[in-house]
N, C-alpha and C positions, 0 to 999 in steps of 0.2 A: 413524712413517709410512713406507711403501714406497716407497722410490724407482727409479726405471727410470736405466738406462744410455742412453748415446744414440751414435752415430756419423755427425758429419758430412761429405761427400763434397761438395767443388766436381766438377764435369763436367771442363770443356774442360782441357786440358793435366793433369791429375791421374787422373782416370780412360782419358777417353778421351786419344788420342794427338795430337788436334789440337783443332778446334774444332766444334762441330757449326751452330752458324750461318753459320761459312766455308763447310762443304760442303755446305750447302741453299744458301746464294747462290750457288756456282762451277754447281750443277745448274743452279739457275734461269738465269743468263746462258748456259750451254750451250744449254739449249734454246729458246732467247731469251724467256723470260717477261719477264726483267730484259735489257733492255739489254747488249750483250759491252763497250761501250766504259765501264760503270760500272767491271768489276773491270780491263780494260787501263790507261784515262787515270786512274781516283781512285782505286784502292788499289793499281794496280799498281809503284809507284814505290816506296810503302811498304816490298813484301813483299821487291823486289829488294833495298832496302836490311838486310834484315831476313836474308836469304839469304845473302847478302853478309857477316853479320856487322857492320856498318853503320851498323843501326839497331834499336830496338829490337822485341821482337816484341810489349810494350804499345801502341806507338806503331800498329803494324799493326793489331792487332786492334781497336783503339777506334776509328781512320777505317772498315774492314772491316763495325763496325757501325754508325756513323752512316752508312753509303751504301747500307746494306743495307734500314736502319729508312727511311730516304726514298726508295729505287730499290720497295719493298713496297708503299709505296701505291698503293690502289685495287686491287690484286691481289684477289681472292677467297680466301674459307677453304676450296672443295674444292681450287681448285688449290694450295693451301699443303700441305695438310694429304696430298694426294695426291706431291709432293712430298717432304715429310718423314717419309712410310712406304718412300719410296726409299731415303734418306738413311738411314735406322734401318738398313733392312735390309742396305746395301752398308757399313756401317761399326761393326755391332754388338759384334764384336770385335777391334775394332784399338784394343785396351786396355792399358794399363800392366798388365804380369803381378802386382807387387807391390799393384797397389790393388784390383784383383779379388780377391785373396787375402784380403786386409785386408776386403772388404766379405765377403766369404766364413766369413772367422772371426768379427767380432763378431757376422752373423747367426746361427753355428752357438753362440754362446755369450750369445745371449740378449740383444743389446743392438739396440735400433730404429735403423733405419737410415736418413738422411735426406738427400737430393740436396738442392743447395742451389747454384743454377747462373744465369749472366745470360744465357746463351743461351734463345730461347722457349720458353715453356713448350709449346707443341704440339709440342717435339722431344723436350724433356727430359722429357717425362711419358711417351714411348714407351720413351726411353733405360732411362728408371729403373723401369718396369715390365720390362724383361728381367732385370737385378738383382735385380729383387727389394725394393726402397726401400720403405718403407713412406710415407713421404708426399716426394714432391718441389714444391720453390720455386724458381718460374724465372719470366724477366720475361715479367711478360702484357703480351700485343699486342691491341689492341680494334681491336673489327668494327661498323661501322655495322648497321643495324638490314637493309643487302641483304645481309651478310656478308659486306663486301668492309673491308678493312685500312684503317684513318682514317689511321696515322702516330702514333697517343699510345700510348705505350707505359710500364708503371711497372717499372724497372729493377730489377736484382736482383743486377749484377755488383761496385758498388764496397761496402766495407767497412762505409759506417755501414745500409745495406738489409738485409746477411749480419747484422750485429747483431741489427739487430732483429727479423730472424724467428728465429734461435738463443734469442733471449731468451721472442721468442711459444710457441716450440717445445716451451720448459724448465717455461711455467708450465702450459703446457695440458697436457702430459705427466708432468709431475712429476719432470722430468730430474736428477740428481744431476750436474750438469757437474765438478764435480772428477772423477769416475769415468768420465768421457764422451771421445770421440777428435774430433778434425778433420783434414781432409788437404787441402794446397791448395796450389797453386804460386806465386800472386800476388798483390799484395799487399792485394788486393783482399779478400784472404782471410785477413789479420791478427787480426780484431777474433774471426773464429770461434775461432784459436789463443789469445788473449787469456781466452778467455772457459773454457774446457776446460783437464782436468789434462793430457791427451795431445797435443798437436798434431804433427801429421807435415806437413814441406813435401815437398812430389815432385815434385823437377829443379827446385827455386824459382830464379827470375828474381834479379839480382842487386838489385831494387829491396827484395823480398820479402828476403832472407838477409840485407842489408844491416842493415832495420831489427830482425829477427830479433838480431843480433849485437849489435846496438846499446843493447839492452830488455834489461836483468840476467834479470829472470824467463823472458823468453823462452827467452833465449840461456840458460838452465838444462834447461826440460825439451823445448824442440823439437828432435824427429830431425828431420835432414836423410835423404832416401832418392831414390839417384841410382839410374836403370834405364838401361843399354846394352847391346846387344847382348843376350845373355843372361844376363848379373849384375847384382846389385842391390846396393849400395855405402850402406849403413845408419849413422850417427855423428850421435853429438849434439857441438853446436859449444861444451857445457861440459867437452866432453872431450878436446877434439883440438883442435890448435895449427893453423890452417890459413888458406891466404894463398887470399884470393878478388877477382877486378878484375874492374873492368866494362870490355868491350869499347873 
C-alpha cells in the first residue's frame, strides 16, 4: 500500500519570527478595538520580564493569550477578520530563512505539508495559504449566531491537541510518519517530534531542548537548527557535547 510523506510546521517562533496572535492583539489595542491598558497593565510586565531575560518567553506568550481570548469577546468576525488580513499582509515574510526553505524543499520533493499552530485559525489559514500548506490546524475561535466572538475557544497549542491531529492527519492521509519531518521550537511541540522519524527544533526554548536531551530517542535523531543574523547553526545533540542553561 502507498504511503505519502508528510511535513509538519508549528507557526509562531519556527516559521514566522514572533507570534501572530501578539501582533493582531498589539493592532487591536493600537487602534483601540481591545483596550491599551490590557497589553500595558496584564502582559506588559510579562514581556519586560521576557526582554530582560528574566523571564520566560512561555510564560509571556500564555498570559498574552489568555487576555487576548477574554479582551476578544464580543468583538465581531468582520472586524477580526479585517484585522487579521493586516496582520498577514505587514508580516508575511518576517520568516525564519531556514524553515521557509525547509517548507520549500519537502513541497518541491513531494511530501504534504501541514501547519499545525495554536494561534487562530482565521490568521493561520491566511499564513498557510501564502506557503503553500496543504491543510492547516489552528485553534478555533466560535462566533455566536450575530458573529460576534463568545470567548470558547478549542486550543490547538499544547502537545497532547498537536497529537492528536498528527495522528488524525496520518490515518486520513495514509502518512508513513517514520519518513515524515516536524519543526518546532516549544515544547508544546514535543509529541509531533515524538511521533516522526525527522524532528527539527528551531531556536527551541530551554524547556523544549531540555526534555529533548533528556528522551534517548529524541536526543538521537532531533537537529537542533539555530538562525542569527545571517547563519544557520545545524547539530544533532547525539553528536555534539554541549553545555545549555536556562537563564
Amino acid at each position: 500500500m502507498h504511503e505519502n510523506k508528510a511535513a509538519f510546521f508549528d507557526i509562531d517562533g519556527t516559521l514566522f519570527r514572533n507570534s501572530l496572535l501578539i501582533e493582531h492583539f498589539l493592532l487591536l489595542t493600537n487602534d483601540g478595538i481591545i483596550p491599551k491598558t490590557a497589553r500595558e497593565n496584564e502582559i506588559g510586565p510579562l514581556y519586560e520580564k521576557y526582554q530582560n531575560r528574566l523571564g520566560a518567553y512561555e510564560d509571556y506568550l500564555d498570559k498574552a493569550s489568555l487576555v487576548y481570548q477574554q479582551k476578544l469577546v464580543g468583538i465581531d468576525r468582520k472586524t477580526i477578520d479585517k484585522y487579521s488580513k493586516i496582520v498577514i499582509e505587514k508580516n508575511k515574510n518576517k520568516v525564519y530563512m531556514f524553515t521557509k526553505k525547509a517548507v520549500e524543499f519537502h513541497k518541491k520533493n513531494g511530501y504534504l505539508i501541514f501547519f499545525i499552530s495554536g494561534s487562530p485559525e482565521f490568521l493561520v489559514d491566511n499564513f498557510a495559504k501564502i506557503y503553500g500548506a496543504d491543510l492547516s490546524i489552528a485553534t478555533k475561535y466560535e462566533f455566536d449566531n450575530e458573529d460576534k466572538f463568545t470567548g470558547t475557544v478549542r486550543p490547538m497549542r499544547d502537545g497532547r491537541n498537536k497529537l492528536q491531529a498528527v495522528i488524525k492527519l496520518a490515518e486520513t492521509y495514509k502518512l508513513d510518519l517514520s519518513k515524515s519531518y516536524a519543526y518546532g521550537d516549544t515544547n508544546g511541540d514535543i509529541t509531533m517530534f515524538q511521533m516522526v522519524g525527522f524532528p527539527h527544533a528551531i531556536n527551541p526554548s530551554f524547556e523544549l531542548i531540555d526534555k529533548l536531551f533528556e528522551d534517548e530517542e529524541l536526543r538521537k535523531k532531533t537537529v537542533i537548527d539555530i538562525e542569527r543574523k545571517d547563519v544557520n547553526y545545524s547539530f544533532n545533540l547525539s553528536n555534539l557535547k554541549t553545555n545549555f542553561k536556562k537563564f
